[in-house]
C-alpha atoms as one frame of an Amber mdcrd trajectory, in Angstrom:
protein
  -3.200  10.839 -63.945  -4.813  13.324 -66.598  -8.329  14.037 -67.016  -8.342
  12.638 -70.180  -6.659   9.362 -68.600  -9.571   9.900 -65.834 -12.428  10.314
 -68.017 -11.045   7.375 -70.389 -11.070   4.753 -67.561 -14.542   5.931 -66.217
 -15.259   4.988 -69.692 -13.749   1.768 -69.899 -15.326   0.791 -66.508 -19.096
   2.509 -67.331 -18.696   0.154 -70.421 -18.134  -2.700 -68.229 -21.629  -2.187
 -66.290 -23.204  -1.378 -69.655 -21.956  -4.906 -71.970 -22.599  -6.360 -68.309
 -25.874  -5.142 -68.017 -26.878  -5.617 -71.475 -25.360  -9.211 -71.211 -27.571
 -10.106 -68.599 -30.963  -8.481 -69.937 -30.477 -10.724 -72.911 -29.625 -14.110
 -71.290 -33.174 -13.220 -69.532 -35.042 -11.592 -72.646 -34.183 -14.609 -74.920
 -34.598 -17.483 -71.939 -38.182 -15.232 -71.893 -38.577 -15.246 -75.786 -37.595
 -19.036 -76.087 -40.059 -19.985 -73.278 -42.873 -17.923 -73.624 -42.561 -18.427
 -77.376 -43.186 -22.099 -77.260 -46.537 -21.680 -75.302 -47.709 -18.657 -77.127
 -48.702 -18.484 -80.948 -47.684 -16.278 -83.522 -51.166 -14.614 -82.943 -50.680
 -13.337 -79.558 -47.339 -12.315 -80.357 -49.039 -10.328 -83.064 -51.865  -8.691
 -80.813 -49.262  -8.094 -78.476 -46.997  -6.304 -81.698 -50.497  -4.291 -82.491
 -50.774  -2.833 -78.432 -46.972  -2.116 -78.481 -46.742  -0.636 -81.965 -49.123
   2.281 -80.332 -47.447   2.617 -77.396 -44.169   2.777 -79.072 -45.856   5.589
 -81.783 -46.693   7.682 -78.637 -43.502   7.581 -77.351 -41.687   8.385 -80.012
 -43.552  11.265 -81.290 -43.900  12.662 -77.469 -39.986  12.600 -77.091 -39.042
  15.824 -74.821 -35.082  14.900 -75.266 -34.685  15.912 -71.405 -32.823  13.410
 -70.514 -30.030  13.886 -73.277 -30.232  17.925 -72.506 -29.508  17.659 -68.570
 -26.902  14.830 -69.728 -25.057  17.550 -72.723 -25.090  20.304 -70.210 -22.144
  21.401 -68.931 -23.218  23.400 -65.867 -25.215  21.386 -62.997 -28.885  20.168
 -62.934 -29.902  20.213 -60.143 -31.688  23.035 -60.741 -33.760  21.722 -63.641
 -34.685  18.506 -62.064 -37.729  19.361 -60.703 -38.873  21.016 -63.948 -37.930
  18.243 -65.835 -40.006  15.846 -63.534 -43.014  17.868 -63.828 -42.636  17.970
 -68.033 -42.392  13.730 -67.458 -45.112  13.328 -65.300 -47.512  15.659 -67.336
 -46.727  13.962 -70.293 -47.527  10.314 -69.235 -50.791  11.333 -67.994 -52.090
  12.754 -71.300 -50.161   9.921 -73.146 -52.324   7.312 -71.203 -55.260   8.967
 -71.420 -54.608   9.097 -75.417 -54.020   5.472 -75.880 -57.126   4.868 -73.892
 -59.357   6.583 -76.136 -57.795   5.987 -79.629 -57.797   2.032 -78.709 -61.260
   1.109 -80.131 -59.712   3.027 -83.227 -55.944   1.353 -83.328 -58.033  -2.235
 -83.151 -60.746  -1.177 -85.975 -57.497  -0.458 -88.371 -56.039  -4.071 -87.554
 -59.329  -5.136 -87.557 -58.928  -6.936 -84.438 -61.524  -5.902 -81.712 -59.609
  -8.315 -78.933 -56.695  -5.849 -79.332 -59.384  -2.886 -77.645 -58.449  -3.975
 -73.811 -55.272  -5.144 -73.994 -53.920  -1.468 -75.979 -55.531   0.395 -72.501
 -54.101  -1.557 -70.154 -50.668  -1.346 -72.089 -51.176   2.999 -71.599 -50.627
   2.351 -67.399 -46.803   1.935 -68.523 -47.175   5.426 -69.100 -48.354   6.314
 -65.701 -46.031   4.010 -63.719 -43.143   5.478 -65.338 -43.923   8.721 -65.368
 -43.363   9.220 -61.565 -40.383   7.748 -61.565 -37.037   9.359 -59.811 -35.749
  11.850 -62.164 -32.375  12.079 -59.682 -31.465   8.544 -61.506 -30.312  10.722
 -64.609 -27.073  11.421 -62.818 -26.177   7.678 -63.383 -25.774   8.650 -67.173
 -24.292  11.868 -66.166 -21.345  11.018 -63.935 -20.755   7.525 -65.866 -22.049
   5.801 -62.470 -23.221   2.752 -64.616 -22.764   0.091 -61.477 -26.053   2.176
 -60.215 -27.566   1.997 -63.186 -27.327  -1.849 -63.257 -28.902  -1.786 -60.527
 -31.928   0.323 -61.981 -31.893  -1.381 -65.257 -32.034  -4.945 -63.802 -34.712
  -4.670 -61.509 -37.055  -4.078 -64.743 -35.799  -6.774 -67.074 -35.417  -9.420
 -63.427 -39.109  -9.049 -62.539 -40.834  -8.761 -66.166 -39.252 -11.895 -66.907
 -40.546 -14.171 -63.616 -43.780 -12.617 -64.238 -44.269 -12.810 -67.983 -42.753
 -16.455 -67.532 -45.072 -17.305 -64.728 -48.403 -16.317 -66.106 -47.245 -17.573
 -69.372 -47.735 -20.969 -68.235 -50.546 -20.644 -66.143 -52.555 -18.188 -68.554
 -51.291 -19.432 -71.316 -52.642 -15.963 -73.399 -51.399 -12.968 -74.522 -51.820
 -11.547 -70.917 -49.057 -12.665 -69.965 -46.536 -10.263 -72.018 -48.764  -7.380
 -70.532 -48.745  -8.032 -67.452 -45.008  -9.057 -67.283 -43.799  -5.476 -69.151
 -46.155  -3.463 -66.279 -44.915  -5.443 -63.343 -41.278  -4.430 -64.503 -41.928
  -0.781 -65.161 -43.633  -0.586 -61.560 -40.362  -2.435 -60.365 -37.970   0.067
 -61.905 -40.238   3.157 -60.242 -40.175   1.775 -57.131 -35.764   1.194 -57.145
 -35.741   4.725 -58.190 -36.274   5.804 -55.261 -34.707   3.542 -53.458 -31.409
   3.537 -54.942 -31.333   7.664 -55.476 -31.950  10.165 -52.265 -33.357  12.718
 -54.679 -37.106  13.713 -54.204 -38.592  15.102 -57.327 -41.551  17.856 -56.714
 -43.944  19.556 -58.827 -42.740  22.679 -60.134 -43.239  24.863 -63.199 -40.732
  27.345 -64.618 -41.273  28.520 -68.171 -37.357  29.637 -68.543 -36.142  26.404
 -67.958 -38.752  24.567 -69.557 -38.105  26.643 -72.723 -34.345  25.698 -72.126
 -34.302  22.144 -71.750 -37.056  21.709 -74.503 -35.258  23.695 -77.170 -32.264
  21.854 -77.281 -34.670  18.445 -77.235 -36.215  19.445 -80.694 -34.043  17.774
 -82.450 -34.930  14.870 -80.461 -38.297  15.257 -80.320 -38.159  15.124 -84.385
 -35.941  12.403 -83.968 -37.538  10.234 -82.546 -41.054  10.547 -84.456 -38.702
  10.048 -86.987 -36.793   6.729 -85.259 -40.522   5.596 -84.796 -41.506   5.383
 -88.437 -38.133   3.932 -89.414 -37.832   0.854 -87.045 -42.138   0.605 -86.706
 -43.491   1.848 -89.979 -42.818  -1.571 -91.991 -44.180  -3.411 -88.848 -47.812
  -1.253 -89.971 -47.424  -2.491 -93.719 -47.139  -5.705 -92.496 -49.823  -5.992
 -89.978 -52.391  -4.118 -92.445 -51.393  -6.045 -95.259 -50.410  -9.357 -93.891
 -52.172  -9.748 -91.438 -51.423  -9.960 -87.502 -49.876 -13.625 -87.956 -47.444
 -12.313 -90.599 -46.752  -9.252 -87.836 -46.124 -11.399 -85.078 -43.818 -13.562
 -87.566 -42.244 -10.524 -88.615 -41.620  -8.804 -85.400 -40.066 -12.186 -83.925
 -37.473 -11.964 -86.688 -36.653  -8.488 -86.276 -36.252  -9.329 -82.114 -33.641
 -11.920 -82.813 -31.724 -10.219 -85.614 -31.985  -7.034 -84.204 -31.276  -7.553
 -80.528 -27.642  -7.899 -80.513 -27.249  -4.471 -82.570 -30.083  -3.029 -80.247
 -27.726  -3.966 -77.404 -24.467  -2.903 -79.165 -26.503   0.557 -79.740 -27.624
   1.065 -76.356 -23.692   0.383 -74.707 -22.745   2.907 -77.204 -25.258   5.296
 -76.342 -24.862   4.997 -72.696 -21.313   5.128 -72.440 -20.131   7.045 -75.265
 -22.722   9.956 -75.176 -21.764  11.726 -71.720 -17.794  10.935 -72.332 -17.993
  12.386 -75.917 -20.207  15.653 -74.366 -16.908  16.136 -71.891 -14.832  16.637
 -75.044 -16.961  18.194 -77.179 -14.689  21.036 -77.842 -11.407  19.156 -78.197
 -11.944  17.610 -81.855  -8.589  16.070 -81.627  -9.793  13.536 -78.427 -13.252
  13.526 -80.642 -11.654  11.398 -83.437  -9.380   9.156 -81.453 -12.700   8.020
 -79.569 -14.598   7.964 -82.609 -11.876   5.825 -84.181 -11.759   3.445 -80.777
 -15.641   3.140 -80.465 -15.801   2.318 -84.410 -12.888  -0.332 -83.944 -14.317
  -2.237 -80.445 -18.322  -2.200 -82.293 -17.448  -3.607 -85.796 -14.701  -6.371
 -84.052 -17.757  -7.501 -81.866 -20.629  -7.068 -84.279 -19.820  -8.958 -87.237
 -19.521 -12.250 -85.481 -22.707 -11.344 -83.957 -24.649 -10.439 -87.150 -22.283
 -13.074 -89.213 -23.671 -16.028 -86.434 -27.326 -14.810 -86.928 -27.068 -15.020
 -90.535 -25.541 -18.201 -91.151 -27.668 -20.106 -88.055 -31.015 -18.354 -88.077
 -33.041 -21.663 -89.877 -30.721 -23.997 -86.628 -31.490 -21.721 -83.650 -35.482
 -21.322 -85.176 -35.991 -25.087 -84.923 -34.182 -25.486 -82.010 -35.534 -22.936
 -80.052 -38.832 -21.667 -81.112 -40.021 -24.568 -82.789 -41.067 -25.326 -86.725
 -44.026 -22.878 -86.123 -41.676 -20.389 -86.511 -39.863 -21.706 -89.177 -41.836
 -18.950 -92.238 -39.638 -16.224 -90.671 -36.258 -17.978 -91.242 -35.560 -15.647
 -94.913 -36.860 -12.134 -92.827 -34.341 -12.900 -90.350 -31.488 -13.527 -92.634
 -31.983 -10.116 -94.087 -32.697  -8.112 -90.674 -29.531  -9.765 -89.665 -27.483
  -7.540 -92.152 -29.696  -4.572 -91.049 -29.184  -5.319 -87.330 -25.095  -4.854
 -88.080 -24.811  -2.009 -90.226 -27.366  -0.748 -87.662 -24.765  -1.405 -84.968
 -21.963   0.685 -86.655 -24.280   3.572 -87.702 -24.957   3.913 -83.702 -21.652
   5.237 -83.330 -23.123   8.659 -84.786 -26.082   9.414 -82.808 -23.964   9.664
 -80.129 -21.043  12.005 -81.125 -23.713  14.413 -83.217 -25.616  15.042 -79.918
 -22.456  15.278 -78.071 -21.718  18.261 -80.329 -24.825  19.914 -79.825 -25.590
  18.966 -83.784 -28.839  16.559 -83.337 -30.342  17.707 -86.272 -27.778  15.895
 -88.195 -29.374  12.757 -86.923 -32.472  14.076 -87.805 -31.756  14.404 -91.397
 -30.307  11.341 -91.504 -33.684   9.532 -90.443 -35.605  11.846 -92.957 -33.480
  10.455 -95.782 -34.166   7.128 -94.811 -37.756   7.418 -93.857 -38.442   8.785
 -97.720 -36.260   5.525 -98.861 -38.665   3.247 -96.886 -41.789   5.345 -97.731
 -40.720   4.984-101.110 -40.533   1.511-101.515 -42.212  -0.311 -98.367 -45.695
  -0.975-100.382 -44.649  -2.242-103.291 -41.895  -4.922-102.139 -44.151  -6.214
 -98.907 -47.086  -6.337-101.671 -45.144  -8.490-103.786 -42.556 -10.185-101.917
 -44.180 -10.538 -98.319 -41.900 -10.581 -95.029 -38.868 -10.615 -97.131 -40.213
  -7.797 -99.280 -40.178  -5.931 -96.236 -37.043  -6.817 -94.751 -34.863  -5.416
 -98.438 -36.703  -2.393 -98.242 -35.289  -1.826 -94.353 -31.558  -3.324 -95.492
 -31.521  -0.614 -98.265 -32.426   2.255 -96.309 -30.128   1.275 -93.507 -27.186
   0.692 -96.061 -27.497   3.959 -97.838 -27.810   5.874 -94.161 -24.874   4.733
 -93.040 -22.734   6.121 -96.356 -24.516   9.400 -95.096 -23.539   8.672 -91.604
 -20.376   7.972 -92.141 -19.626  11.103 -94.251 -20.742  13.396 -91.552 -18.433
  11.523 -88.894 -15.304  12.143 -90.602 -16.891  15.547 -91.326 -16.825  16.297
 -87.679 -13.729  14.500 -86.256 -11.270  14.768 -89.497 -11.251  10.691 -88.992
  -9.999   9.471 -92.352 -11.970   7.535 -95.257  -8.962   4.835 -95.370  -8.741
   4.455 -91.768 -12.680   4.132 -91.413 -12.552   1.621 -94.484 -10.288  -0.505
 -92.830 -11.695  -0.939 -89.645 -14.762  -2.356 -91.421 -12.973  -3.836 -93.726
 -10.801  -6.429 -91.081 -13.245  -7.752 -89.389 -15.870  -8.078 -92.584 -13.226
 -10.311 -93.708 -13.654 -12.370 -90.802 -16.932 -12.391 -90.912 -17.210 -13.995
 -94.138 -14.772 -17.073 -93.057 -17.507 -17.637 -90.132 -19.884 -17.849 -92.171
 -17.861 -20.290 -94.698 -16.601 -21.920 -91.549 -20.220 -22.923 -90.467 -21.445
 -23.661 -93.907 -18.757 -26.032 -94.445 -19.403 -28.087 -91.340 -22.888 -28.019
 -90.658 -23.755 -30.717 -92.865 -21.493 -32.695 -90.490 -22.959 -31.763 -87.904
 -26.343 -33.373 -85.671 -29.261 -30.962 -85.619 -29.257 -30.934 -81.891 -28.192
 -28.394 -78.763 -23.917 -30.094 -79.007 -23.829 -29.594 -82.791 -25.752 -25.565
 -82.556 -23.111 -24.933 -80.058 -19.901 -26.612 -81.285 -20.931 -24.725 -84.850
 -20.767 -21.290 -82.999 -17.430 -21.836 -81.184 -16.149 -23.127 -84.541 -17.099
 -19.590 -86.645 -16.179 -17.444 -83.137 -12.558 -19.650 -83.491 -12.385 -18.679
 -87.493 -13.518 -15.257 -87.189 -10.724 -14.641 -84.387  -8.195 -16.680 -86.329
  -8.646 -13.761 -89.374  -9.109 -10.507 -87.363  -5.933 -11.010 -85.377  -3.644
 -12.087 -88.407  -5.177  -9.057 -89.869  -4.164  -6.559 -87.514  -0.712  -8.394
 -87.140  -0.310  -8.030 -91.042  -1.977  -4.460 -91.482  -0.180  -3.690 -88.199
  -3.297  -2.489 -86.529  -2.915  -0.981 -83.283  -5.616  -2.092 -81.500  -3.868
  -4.288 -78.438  -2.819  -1.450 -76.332  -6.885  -0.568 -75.945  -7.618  -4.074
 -74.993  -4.661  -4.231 -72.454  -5.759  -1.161 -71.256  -9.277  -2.482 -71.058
  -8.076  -5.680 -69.056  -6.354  -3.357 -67.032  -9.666  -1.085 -66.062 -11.521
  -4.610 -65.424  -8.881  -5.881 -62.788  -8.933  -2.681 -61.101 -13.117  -2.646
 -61.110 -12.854  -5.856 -59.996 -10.791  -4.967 -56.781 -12.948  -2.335 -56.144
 -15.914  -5.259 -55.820 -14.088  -6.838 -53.014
């Protein structure tokens, strides 16, 4: 076997633990949502959004990018691990003690003083994960992603029993706090456990200067990546109102969560695979052209389903509370999938050692949402909002997409066309459900039988497609059966 054979089945097999992974946090994060949602109200969801909207700003604008340096390097780490640890650690301690002092600030703005208490105890995330094991970074390195299932699960296993447990006996807002802390302390506590390295305190100005420089980009990323995905959640909150943000928020969770997901897997996998071939631009575009094929097949139906079944799964789920953020989600949904197939770019331009392409990319579209945010949320409300975050999301991805093909030499038909298939089967899910849910009883049978009818439809069109268009795509999937049979012996 070749090492490009080698590396491409650790791939196919990482990607297993990843979609498995990410499978399982979201069986658990919606069974949370759908529980916790019916004994909360849209209020505590929103004083919740206010605490986490700071915590979030912090984070982002704090970014180091260490992690995605000692994952792009080529030589080994082990040498920079302590250093890195020590960068970490400082940073969560003046990061807590931040958020502890501007909370009687963040709740004056919202002008919601009970949001004081609860913004300071959300800042001990900071400490708890700031001494966790930084050895678990070679999970992402060396495309161990069964250990990282481990370390990933641990957090979303326990923040769930908690957060579902006090939900119903607190019956407050305390609940989501204390559930998110319990799961961070979790996840500290397995790194250690699952990885023999011992992090100490250690301060070297070379390699701090090292690993920092190449995080820059990052670091200006993700200030950026903050005001993109959080800034509208502000508007709305300041101009709304916290009911309107915990509406709001709600409906980006659920039509954002299966692109969050698809962009994560990508991340995760593709990121330390495309950094192994970062000089070979040849195996660059053949990935490039595999990733783009495998997200867009599985998130249209995803984003298509949301669409088409958002006012269905509201009232099913959540409840007719919930039922004013049916038109936000409907809209987030088509930001959630072009969202999904611009996350195939992150990825490759850091793999390249070019993350300030990324960077520019969130500039453009942070002056497209700056530009128009006030006005439409003004005047239209939630949905207001929503456009304003579809059309800076659609004209990134143009942008995006230009810059791939830049890199890689991928072709503007052949990217066209792998949109274009399963877009086309998109659209007959969506006619597919539209067409029989009339038919159908509003109940759990009739939600259900609708989605295996569009999932049926969808499939029906992509794969007469690719047999018409002669689309090579089978040979991956065979290949990707293959990888799962041989993971699956190695379970035994």
């Amino acid at each position: 076997m070749t090492q490009s054979d080698n590396l491409s089945d650790r791939v196919i097999r990482g990607g297993f633990w990843v979609i498995g992974l990410r499978v399982i946090c979201q069986i658990f994060y919606f069974a949370r949502i759908i529980i916790v949602a019916r004994i909360l109200s849209p209020d505590d969801f929103g004083l919740m959004g206010i605490a986490m909207l700071l915590m979030m700003s912090l984070q982002m604008f704090s970014q180091t990018g260490i992690d995605s340096a000692l994952i792009q390097k080529k030589t080994d780490i082990q040498g920079y691990l302590d250093v890195a640890w020590t960068i970490l650690f400082i940073r969560g301690i003046v990061l807590y003690l931040f958020l502890y002092l501007i909370a009687p600030v963040a709740a004056r703005f919202f002008n919601e003083p009970d949001a004081v208490l609860l913004i300071q105890a959300i800042g001990l995330f900071y400490l708890f994960s700031s001494v966790g094991n930084i050895g678990v970074i070679y999970f992402l390195k060396e495309l161990e992603f069964n250990k990282q299932f481990i370390y990933q699960g641990s957090k979303v296993l326990t923040e769930f029993v908690v957060a579902v447990v006090l939900a119903i006996t607190l019956r407050n807002v305390w609940a989501l706090v204390f559930g998110l802390l319990a799961g961070c302390l979790a996840q500290v506590i397995i790194s250690y456990i699952i990885h023999p390295y011992r992090p100490r305190f250690c301060v070297n100005l070379l390699k701090v200067k090292e690993l920092l420089y190449f995080g820059k980009w990052i670091f200006g990323a993700g200030g950026l990546y903050f005001l993109i995905t959080q800034g509208d959640d502000i508007f709305v909150g300041k101009l709304l109102g916290v009911t309107m943000l915990g509406f709001y928020q709600m409906a980006y969770k659920i039509s954002n969560t299966p692109a969050t997901e698809i962009s994560k897997v990508v991340s995760d996998v593709t990121f330390p695979a495309y950094s192994k071939i970062q000089d070979d631009k040849d195996k660059l575009r053949s990935g490039l052209h595999k990733v783009l094929q495998i997200i867009t097949i599985t998130a249209f139906p995803l984003g298509c389903l949301i669409f088409i079944l958002a006012p269905d799964f509201t009232l099913l789920f959540l409840g007719n509370k919930w039922m004013p953020m049916v038109p936000a989600v409907r809209v987030l949904a088509v930001v959630g999938l072009i969202r999904s197939i611009v996350s195939t770019g992150g990825a490759l331009f850091w793999a390249v050692g070019k993350p300030k392409i990324e960077t520019l990319l969130m500039t453009f579209q942070l002056l497209i949402i700056l530009a128009l945010i006030y006005p439409f949320t003004s005047n239209y409300g939630l949905v207001g909002a929503s456009i304003v975050i579809l059309i800076s999301m659609f004209l990134t991805s143009i942008a995006c997409a230009f810059f791939q093909m830049r890199l890689t030499g991928l072709r503007l038909e052949t990217y066209i066309q792998t949109i274009a298939v399963p877009l086309l089967g998109g659209i007959g899910l969506i006619v597919t459900i539209y067409l029989m849910n009339p038919i159908m009883s509003d109940n759990l049978i009739g939600f259900f039988m609708l989605v295996i009818a569009g999932l049926i439809s969808y499939g029906f069109i992509i794969i007469s497609l690719f047999f018409i268009l002669k689309i090579d795509i089978f040979n991956t999937l065979k290949r990707i059966i293959s990888q799962l049979r041989i993971e699956k012996n190695l379970l035994k």
